[in-house]
Residue frames relative to the residue before (quaternion, step in Angstrom):
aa qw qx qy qz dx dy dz
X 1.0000 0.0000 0.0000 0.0000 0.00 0.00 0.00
X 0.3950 -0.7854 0.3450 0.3288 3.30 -0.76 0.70
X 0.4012 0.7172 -0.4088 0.3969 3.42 1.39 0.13
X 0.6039 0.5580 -0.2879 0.4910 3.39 0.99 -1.19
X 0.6925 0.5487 -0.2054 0.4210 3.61 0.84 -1.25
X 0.4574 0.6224 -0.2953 0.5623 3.78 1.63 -1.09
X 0.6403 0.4824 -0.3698 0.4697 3.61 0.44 -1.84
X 0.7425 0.5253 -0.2084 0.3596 3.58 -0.24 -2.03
X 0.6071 0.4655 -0.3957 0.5082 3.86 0.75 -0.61
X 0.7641 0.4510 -0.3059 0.3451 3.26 0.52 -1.83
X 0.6201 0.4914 -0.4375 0.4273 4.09 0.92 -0.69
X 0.6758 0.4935 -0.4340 0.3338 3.35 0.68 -0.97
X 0.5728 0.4020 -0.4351 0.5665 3.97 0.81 -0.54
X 0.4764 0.4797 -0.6008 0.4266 4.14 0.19 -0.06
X 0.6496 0.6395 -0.2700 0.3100 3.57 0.38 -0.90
X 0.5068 0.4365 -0.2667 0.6939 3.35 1.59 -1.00
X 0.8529 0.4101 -0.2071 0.2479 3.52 -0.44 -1.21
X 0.4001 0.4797 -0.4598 0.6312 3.72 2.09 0.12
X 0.6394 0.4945 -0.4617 0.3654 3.54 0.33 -1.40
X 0.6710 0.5652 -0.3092 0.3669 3.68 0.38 -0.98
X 0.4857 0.8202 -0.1893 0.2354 3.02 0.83 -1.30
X 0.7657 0.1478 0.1798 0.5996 2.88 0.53 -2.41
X 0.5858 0.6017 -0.3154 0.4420 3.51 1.12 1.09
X 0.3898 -0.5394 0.5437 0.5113 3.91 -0.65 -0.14
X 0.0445 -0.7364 0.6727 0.0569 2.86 -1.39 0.86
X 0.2654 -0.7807 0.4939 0.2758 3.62 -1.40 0.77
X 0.2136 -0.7690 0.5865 0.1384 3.49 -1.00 1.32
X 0.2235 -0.6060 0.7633 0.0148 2.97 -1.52 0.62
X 0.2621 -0.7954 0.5275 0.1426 3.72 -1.80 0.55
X 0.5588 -0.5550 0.6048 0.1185 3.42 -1.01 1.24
X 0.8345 -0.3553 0.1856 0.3780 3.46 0.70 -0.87
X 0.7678 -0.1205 -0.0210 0.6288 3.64 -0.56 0.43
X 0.8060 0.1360 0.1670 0.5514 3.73 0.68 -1.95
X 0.5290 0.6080 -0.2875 0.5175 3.51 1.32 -0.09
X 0.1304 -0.8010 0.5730 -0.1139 3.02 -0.38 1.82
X 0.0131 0.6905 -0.7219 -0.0436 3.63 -1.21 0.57
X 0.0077 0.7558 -0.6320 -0.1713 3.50 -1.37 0.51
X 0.6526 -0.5640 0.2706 0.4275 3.20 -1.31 -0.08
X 0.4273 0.5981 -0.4583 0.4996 3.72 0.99 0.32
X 0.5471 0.3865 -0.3947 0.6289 4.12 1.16 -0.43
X 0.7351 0.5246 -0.3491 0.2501 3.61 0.10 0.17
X 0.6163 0.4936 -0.2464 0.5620 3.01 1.49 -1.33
X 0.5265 0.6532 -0.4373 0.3239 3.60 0.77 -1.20
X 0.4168 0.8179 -0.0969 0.3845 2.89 1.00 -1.89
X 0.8580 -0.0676 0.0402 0.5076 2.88 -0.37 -1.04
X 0.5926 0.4765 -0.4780 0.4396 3.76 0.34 0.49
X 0.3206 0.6152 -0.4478 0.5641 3.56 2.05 -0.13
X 0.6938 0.4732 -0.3333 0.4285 3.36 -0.37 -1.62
X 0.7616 0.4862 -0.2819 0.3225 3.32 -0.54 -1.51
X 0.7510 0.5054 -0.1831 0.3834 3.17 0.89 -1.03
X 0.5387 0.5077 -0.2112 0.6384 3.24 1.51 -1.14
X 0.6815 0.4300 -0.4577 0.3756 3.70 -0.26 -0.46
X 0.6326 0.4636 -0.3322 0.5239 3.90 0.64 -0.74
X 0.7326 0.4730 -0.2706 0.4078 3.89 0.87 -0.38
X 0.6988 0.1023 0.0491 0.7063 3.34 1.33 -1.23
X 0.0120 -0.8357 0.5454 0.0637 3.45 -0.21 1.24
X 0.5260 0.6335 -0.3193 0.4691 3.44 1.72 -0.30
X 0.6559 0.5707 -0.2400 0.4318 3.59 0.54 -0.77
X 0.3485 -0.6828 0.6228 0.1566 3.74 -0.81 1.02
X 0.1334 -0.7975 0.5598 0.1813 3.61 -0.53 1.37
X 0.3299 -0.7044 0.6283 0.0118 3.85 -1.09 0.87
X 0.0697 0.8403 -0.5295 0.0932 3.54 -0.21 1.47
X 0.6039 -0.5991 0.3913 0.3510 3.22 -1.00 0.65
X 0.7181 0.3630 -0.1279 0.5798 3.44 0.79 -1.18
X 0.9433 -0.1345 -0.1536 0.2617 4.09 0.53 0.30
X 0.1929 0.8810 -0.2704 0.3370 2.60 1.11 1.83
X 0.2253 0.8562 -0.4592 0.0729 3.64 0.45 0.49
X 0.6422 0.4939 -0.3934 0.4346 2.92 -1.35 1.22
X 0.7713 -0.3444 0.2452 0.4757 3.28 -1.48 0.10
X 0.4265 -0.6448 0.6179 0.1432 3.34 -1.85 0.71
X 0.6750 0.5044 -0.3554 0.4046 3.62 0.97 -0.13
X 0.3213 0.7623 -0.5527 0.1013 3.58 -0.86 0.77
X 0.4440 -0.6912 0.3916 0.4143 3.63 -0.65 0.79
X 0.7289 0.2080 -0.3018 0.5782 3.96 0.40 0.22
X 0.2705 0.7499 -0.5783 0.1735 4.06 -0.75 0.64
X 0.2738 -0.7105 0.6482 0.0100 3.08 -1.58 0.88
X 0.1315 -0.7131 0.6795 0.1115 3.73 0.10 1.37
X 0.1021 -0.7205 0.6859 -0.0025 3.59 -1.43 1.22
X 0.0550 0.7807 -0.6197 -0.0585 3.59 -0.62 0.90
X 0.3052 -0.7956 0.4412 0.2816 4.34 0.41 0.62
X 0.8306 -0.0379 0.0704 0.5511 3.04 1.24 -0.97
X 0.1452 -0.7951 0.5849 -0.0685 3.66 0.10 1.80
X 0.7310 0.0917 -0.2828 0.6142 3.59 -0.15 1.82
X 0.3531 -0.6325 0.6890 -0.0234 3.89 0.32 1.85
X 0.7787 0.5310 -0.2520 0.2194 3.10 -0.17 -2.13
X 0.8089 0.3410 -0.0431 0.4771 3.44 0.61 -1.46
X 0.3211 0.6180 -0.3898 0.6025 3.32 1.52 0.40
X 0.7704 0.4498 -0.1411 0.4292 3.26 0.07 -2.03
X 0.8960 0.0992 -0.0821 0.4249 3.80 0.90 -0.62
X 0.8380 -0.4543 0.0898 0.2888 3.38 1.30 1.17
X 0.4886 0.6282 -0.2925 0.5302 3.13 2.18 -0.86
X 0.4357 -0.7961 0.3701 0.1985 3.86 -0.80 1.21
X 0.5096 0.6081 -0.3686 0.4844 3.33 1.74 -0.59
X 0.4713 0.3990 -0.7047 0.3493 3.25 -1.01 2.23
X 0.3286 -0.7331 0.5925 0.0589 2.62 -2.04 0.04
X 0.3720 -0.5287 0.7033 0.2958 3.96 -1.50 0.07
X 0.1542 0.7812 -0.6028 0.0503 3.99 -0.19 0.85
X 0.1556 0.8574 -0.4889 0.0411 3.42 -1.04 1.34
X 0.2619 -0.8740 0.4091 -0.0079 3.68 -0.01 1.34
X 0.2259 -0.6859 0.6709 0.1686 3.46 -0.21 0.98
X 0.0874 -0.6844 0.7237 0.0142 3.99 -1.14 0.52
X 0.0826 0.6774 -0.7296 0.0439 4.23 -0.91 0.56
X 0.8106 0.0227 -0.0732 0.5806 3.72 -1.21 0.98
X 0.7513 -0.5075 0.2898 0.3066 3.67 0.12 0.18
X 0.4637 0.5815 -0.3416 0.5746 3.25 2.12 0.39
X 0.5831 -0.5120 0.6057 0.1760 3.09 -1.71 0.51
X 0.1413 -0.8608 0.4875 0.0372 3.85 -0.17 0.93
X 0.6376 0.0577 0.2455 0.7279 3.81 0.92 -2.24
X 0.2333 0.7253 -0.6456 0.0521 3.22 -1.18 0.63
X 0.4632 -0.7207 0.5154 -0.0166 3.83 -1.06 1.27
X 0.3499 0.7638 -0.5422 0.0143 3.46 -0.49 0.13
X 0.0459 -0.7965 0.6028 -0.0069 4.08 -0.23 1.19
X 0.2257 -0.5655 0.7933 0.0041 3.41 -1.19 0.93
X 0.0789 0.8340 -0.5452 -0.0315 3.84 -0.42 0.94
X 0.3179 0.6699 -0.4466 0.5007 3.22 1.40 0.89
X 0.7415 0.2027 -0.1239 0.6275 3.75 0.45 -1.09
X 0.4143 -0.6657 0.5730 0.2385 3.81 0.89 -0.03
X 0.2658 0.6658 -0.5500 0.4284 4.09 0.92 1.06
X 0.1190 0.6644 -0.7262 0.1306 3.96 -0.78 0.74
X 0.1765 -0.7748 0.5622 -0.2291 3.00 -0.72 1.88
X 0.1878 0.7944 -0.5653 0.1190 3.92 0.23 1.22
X 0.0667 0.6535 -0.7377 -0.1557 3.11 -1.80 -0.07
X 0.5901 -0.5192 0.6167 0.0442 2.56 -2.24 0.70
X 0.1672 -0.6296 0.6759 0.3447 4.36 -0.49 0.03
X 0.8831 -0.2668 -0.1557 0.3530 3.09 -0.91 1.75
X 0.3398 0.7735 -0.4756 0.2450 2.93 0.50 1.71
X 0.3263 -0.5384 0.5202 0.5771 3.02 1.89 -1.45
X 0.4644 -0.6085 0.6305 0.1285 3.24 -1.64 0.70
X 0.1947 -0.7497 0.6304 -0.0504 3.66 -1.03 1.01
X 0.0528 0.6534 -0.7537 -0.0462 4.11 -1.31 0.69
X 0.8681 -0.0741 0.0966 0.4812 3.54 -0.84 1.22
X 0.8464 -0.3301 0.1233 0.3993 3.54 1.26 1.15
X 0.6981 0.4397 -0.2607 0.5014 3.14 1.49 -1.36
X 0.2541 -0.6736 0.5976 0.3530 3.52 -0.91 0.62
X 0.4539 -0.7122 0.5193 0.1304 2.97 -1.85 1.41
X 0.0926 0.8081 -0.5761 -0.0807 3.46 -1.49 0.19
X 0.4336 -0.7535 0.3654 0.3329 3.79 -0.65 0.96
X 0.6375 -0.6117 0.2759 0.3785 2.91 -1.50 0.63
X 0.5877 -0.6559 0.4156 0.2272 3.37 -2.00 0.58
X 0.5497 0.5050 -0.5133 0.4236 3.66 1.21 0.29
X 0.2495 -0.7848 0.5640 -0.0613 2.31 -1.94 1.40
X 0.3665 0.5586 -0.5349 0.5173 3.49 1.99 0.90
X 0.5110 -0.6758 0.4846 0.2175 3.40 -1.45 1.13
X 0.5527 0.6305 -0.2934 0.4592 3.34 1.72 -0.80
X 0.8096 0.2969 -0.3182 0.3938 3.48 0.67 -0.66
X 0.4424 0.7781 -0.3841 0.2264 3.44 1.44 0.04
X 0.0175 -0.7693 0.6227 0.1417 3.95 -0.85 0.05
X 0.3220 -0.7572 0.5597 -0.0986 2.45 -0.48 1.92
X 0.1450 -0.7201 0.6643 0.1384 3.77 -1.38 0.96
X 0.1155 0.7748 -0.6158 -0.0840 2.93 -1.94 0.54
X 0.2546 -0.7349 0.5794 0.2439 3.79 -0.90 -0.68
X 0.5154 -0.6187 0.5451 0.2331 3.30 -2.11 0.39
X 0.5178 -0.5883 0.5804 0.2214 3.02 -1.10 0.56
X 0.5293 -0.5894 0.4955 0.3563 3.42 -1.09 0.73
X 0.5890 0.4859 -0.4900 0.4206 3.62 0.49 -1.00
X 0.3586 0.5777 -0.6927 0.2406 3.77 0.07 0.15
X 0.5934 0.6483 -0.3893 0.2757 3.97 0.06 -0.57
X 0.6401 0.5736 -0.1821 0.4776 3.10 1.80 -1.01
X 0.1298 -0.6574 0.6645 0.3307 3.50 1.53 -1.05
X 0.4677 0.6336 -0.5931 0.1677 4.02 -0.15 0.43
X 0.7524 -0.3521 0.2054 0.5174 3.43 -1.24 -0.44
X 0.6127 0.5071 -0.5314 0.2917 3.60 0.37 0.37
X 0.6549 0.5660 -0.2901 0.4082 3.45 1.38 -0.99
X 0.5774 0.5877 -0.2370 0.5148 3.39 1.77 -0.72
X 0.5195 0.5412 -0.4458 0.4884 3.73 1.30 -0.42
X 0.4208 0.8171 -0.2813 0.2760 3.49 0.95 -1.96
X 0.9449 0.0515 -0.0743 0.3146 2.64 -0.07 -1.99
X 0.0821 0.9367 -0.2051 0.2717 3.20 1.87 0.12
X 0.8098 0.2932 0.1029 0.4977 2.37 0.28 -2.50
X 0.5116 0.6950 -0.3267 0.3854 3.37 1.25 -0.69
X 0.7163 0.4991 -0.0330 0.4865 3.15 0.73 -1.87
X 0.8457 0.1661 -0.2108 0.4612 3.68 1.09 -0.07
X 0.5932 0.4117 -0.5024 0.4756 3.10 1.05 0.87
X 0.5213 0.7559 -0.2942 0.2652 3.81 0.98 -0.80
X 0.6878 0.2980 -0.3126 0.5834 3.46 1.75 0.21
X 0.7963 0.3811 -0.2933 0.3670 3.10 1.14 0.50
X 0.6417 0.4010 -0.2778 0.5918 3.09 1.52 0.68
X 0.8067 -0.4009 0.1997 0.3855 3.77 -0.99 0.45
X 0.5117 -0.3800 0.4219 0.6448 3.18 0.94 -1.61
X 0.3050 -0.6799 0.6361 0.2003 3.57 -1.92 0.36
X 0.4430 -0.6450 0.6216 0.0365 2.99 -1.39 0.95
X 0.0261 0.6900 -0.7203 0.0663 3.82 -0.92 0.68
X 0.0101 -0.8259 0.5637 0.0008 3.46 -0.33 1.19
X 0.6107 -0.6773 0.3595 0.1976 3.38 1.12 -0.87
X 0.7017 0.3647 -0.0426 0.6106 2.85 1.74 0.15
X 0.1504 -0.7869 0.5538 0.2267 4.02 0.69 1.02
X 0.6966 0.3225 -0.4038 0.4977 4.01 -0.18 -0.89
X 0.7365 0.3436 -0.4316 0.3914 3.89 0.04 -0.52
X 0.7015 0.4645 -0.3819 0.3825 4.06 0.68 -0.04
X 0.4555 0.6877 -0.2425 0.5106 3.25 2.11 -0.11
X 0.6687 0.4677 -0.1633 0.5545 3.21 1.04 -1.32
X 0.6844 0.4976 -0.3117 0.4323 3.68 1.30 -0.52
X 0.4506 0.6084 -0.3675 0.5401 3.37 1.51 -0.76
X 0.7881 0.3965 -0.2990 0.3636 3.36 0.30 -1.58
X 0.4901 0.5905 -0.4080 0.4947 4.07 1.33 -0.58
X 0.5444 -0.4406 0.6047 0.3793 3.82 0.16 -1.22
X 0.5871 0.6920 -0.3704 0.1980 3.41 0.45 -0.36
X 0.7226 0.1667 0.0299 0.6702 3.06 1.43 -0.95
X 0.3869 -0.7534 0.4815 0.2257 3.65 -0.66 1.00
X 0.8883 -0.1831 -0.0324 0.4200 3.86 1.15 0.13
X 0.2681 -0.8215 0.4882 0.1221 3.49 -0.32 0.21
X 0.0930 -0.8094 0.5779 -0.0478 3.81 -0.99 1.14
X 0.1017 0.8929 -0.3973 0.1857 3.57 -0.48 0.77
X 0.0376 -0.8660 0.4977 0.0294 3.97 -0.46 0.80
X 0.8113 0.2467 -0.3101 0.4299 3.52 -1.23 0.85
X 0.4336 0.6088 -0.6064 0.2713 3.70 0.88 0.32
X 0.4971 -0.5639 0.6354 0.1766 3.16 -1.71 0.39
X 0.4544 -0.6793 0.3792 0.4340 4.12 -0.74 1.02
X 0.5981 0.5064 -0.5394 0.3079 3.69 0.31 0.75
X 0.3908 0.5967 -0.4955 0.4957 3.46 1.60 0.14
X 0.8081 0.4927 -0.0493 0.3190 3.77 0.85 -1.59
X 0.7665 0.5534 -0.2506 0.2083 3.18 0.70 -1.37
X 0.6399 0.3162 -0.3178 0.6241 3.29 1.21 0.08
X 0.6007 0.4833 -0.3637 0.5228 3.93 -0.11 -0.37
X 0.6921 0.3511 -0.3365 0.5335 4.47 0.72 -0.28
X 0.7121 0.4439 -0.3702 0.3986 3.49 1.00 -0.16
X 0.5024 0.6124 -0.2195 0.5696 3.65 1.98 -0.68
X 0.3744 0.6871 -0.2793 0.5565 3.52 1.39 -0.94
X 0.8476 0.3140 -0.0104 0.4276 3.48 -0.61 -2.19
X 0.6643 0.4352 -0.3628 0.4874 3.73 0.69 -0.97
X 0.6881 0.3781 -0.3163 0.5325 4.19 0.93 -0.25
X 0.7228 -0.5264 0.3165 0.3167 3.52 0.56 0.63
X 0.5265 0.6927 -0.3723 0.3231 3.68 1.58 0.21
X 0.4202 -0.6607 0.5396 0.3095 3.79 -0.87 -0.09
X 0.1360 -0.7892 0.5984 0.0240 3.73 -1.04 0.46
X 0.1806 0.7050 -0.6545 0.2051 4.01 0.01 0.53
X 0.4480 -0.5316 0.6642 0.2747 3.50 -2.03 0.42
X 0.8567 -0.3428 0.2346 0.3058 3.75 -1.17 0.49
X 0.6726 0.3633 -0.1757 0.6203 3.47 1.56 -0.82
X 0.5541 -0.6081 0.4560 0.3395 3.82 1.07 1.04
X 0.7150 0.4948 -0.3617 0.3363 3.49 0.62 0.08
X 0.7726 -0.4072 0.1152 0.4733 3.77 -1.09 1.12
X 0.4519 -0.7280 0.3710 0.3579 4.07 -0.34 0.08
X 0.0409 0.8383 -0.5425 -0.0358 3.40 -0.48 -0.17
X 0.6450 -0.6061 0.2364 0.4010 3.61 -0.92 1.72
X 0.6881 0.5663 -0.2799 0.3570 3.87 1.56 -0.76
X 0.4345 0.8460 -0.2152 0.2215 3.18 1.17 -0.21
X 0.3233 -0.7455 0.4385 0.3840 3.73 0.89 0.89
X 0.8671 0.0422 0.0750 0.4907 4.24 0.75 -0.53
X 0.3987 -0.7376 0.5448 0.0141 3.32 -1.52 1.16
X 0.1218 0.8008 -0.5838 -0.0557 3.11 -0.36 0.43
X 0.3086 -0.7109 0.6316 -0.0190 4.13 -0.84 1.38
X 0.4014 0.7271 -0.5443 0.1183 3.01 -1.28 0.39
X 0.6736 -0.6322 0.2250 0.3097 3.90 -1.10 0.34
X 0.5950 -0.5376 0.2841 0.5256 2.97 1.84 0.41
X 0.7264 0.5275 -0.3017 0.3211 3.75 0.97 -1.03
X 0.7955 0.4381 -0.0114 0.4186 3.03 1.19 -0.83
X 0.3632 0.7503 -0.4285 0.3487 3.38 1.99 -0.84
X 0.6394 0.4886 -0.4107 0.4288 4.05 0.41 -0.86
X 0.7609 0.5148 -0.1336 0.3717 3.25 0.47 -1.46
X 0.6635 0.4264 -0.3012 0.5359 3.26 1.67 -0.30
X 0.4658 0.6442 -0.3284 0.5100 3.58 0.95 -0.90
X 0.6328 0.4396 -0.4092 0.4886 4.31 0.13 -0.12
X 0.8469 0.0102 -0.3322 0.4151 3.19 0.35 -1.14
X 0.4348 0.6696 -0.5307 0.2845 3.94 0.23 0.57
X 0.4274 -0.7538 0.4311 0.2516 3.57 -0.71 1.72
X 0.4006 -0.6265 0.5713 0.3474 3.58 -1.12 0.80
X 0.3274 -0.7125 0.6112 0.1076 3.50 -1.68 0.77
C-alpha cells in the first residue's frame, strides 16, 4: 500500500532529523526570523528522491525548493522539518509532514515528529491513526473550556496587518476560552487537534506545507477545517482555522475577518 510506503519514507527522513537534532547544526536565514538549516535540506531531498520512485505522477512541492504555483491536480506538499525554530533550539515539538492532495482534495497524509517518536497518518476515508491508535477530536463543545492552539506569522517583524490580526484575535478570545497554546509547529498542533488535545487551532500566512497533511488527519478524526470566512479552505487563503467541530461557531465571532 502506498500509505505504508508514505509512513516508511517519512521515518526514514526522522532519521536525518534525530541525527540533526543531537548535533551542531549550521543555520542560515530565509528571512528576518526564518531559519533554514542544512538538515531541512538533505531531508528534503532524500524526501524527493525517495518519493519520485513511489509516486512518479504526482508534482512534489518542497518547502526548501519549490517555486511557483501551489495548484496541481496530483501533488505532494513536503515540509522535512515543520518547526526550523524548535529544531534549531532543542524544543521537541516538530515534524516530517507529507500530504498527498488529487483534484484539490486531501487523499494520504503522514506526519512524524521523530523526537517524541508520534507517527500520525491518514487514509481519505479511513480514519486517522498516532502510533496505531485511531485518533478522534475532542467532544467538548463549551468554547470556554476549550484550548485552543495557534502561531505567528513571520511577517511579525513588519508589525503589519498580519501581526495586527495576531493580536486581535488573541485579545478577543483569551477570556473566553481556557488558554492558548503556541507550540510552534502547524502539522504537529493539527495532529493535536486531531488527538483531542486541543479543541482547535487558528492561524495566518502558512504555506500548504505547514497544512497539507495535518487538514486531512484533522478531517479523517472527525474535525472541521474552513479559512476565517467559515467557508471551505483553499491553499490561497490568507488563514485556517481547525477545530473539533464543537466549537468552530463559537470560535469564528471572535476571529478578525481579513
Amino acid at each position: 500500500m502506498n500509505i505504508d510506503r508514505l509512513k516508511q519514507i517519512a521515518l526514514e527522513a526522522g532519521k536525518i532529523v534525530r541525527e540533526g537534532y543531537a548535533s551542531h547544526k549550521e543555520v542560515s536565514h530565509k528571512g528576518v526570523v526564518d531559519l533554514v538549516t542544512e538538515f531541512d535540506i538533505k531531508t528534503e531531498a532524500f524526501i524527493i528522491d525517495q518519493l519520485k520512485k513511489v509516486f512518479p505522477d504526482h508534482t512534489l512541492v518542497g518547502e526548501e525548493s519549490h517555486h511557483g504555483s501551489y495548484h496541481y491536480d496530483k501533488a505532494i506538499y513536503i515540509d522535512p522539518i515543520d518547526g526550523t525554530t524548535n529544531f534549531v533550539h532543542g524544543i521537541p515539538h516538530l515534524a516530517v509532514s507529507l500530504g498527498i492532495w488529487e483534484q484539490g482534495k486531501p487523499t494520504m497524509a503522514v506526519v512524524y515528529n521523530p523526537i517524541l517518536e508520534e507517527l500520525f497518518w491518514a487514509v481519505d476515508g479511513e480514519g486517522a491513526y498516532c502510533n496505531g491508535q485511531k485518533l478522534e477530536v475532542s467532544s467538548q463543545s463549551k468554547l470556554q473550556n476549550a484550548l485552543i492552539a495557534t502561531g505567528f506569522p513571520y511577517a511579525k517583524v513588519n508589525a503589519g496587518v498580519e501581526y495586527e490580526w495576531v493580536i486581535k484575535c488573541m485579545t478577543n478570545l483569551l477570556p473566553y476560552i481556557q488558554d492558548i497554546r503556541r507550540l510552534g509547529a502547524a502539522a504537529v498542533d493539527l495532529c493535536y487537534l486531531a488527538q483531542g488535545k486541543v479543541e482547535a487551532f487558528y492561524e495566518i500566512d502558512l504555506k500548504p506545507w505547514d497544512v497539507a497533511a495535518g487538514i486531512l488527519i484533522v478531517q479523517e478524526a472527525g474535525g472541521k477545517i474552513s479559512n476565517v470566512d467559515n467557508k471551505t479552505f483553499d491553499f490561497d487563503d490568507k488563514s485556517i482555522v481547525a477545530s473539533n467541530g464543537k466549537v468552530h461557531q463559537q470560535l469564528m465571532q471572535y476571529l478578525e475577518k481579513i
